[in-house]
C-alpha positions as CSV (number, residue, x, y, z in Angstrom):
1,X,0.4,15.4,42.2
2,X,-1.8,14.8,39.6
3,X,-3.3,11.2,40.6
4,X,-3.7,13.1,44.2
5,X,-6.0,15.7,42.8
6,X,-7.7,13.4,40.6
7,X,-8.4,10.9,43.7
8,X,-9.5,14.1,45.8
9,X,-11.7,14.9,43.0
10,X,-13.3,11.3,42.9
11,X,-13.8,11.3,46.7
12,X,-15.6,14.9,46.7
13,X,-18.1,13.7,43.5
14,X,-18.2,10.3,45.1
15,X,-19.4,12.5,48.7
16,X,-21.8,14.5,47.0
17,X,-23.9,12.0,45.5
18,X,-24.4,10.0,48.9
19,X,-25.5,13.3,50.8
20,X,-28.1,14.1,48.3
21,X,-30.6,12.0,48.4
22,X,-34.4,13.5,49.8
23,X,-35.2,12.6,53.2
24,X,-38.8,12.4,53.3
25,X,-38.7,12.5,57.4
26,X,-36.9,16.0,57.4
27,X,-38.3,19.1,58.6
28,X,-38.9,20.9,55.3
29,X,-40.4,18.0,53.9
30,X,-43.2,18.0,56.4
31,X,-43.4,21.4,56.4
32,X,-44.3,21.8,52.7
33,X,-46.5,18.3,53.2
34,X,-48.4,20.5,56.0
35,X,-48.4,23.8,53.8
36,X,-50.1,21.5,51.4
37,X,-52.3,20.0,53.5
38,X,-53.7,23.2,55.5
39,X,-54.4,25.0,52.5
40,X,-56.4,21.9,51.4
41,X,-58.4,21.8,54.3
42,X,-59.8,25.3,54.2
43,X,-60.5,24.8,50.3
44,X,-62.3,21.9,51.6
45,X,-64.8,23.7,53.8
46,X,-65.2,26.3,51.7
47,X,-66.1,23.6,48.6
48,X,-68.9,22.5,50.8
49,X,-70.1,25.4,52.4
50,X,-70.4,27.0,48.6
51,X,-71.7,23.5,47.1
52,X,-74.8,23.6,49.9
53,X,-75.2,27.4,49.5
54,X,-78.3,27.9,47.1
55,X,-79.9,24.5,46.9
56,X,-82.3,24.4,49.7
57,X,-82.8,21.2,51.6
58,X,-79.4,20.0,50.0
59,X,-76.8,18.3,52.6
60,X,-73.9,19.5,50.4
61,X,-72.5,16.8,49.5
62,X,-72.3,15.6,53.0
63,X,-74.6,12.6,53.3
64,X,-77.0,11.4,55.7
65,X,-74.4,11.9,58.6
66,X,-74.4,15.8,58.4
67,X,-77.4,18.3,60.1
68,X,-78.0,21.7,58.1
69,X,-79.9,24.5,60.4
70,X,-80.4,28.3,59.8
71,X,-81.1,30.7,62.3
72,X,-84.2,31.6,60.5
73,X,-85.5,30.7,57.3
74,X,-82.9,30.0,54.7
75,X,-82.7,33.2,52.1
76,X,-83.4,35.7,54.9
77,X,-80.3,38.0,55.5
78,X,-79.0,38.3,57.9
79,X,-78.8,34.4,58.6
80,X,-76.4,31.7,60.6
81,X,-76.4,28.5,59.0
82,X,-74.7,25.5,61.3
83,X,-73.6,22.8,59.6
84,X,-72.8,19.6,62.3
85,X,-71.3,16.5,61.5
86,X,-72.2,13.2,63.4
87,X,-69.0,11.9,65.1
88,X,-67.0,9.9,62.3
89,X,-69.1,11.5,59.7
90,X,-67.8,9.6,56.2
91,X,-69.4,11.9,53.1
92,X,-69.8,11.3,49.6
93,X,-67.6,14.1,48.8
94,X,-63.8,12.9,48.8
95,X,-64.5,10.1,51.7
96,X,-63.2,12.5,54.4
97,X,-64.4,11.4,58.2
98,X,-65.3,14.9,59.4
99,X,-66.9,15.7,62.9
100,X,-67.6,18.9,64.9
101,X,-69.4,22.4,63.2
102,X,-69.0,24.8,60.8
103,X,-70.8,28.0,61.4
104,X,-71.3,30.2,58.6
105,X,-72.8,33.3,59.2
106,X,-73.8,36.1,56.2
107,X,-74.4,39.4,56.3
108,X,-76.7,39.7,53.4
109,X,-77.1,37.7,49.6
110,X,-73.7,36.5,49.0
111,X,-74.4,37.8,45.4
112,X,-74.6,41.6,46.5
113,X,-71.7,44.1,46.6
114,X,-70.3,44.6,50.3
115,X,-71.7,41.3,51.7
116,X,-69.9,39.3,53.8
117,X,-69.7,35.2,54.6
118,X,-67.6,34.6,57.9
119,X,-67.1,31.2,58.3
120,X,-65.9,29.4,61.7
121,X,-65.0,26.0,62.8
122,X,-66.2,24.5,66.1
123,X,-64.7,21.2,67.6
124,X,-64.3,20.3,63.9
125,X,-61.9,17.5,63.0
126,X,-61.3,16.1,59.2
127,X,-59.7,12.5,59.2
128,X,-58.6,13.0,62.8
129,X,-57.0,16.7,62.2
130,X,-58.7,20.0,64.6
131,X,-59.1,22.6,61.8
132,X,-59.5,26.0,63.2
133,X,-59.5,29.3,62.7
134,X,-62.1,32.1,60.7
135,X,-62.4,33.0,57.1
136,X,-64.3,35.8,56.2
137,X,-65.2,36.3,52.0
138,X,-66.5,40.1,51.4
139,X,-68.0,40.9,47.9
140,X,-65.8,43.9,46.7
141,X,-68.6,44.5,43.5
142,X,-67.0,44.9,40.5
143,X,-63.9,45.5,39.9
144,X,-62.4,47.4,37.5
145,X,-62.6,45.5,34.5
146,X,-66.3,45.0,35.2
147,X,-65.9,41.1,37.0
148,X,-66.9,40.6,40.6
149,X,-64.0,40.8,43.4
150,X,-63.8,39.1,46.7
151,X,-61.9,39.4,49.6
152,X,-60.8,36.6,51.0
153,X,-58.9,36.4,54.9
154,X,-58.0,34.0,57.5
155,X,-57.3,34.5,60.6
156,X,-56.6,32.3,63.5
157,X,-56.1,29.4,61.0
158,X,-54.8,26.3,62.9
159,X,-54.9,22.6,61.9
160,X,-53.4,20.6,64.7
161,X,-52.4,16.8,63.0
162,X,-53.6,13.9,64.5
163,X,-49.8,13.5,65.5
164,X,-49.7,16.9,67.4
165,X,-47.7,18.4,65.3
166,X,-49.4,22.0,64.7
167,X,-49.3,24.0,61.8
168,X,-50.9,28.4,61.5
169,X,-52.1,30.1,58.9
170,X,-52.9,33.8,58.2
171,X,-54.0,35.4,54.8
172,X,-55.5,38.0,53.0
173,X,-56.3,37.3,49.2
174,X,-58.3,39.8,46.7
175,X,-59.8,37.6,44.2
176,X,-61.4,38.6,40.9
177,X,-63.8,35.9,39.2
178,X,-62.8,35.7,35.2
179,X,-65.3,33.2,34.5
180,X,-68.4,31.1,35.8
């Protein structure tokens, strides 16, 4: 009796280790990969847009392969500034091949209290992957302690993978700058 519990013990331990090894083609592998990789391609854009931002006739980062435009003269509020990105666009910021728009439009200096940036994506692919959707940054002013707060929302986010597979995002984020 005791050999037979001792061999069903072996068998279970023996099972267990075989069964739990990580599949790297499961579903909540590439889930988490896609979590990942969304959230990197909205930081991304916003990087850029706020690298440009301020540094007039800068490309951002972007190389020869990307066309800045305002609506009317840069500095003047309200404004719509258009980035576009030559098909197969390779920057110098991270070697991404990015094509399509981003149009940014602000509501008054980003620096003031109750401004807003809303930034959209138009036909605009990063290494082959359609991001989409609309973030929108408000300045709240200061918050309570005396630092500047934003607001920061997406809507409508969508990055469909150069493999189909599609992958949404929504949020709503209250940020409060501590430093720089």
């Amino acid at each position: 009796m005791l050999m037979t519990g001792l061999l069903a013990v072996i068998l279970v331990w023996g099972s267990c280790e075989t069964d739990s090894t990580f599949d790297e083609t499961s579903a909540a592998f590439k889930t988490t990969e896609q979590e990942g990789a969304v959230e990197n391609f909205f930081q991304d854009a916003s990087e850029r847009v706020h690298f440009h931002f301020g540094k007039p006739g800068g490309k951002g980062g972007f190389g020869d392969c990307a066309t800045i435009s305002y609506a009317q003269e840069e500095g003047t509020y309200p404004n719509t500034m258009t980035i576009t990105f030559d098909k197969n666009c390779t920057d110098g910021h991270k070697d991404k091949v990015r094509s399509g728009s981003i149009v940014i439009d602000f509501s008054d200096d980003p620096a003031n209290a109750g401004a807003v940036k809303t930034v959209n994506f138009v036909d605009f692919f990063v290494d082959g992957n359609q991001v989409e959707g609309t973030k929108t940054l408000t300045n709240n002013g200061l918050s309570d302690s005396g630092q500047p707060s934003y607001t920061c929302t997406l809507t409508g986010g969508q990055i469909t993978f150069a493999d189909g597979t599609i992958t949404t995002r929504e949020s709503t984020r209250t940020k409060v700058q501590t430093s720089g």
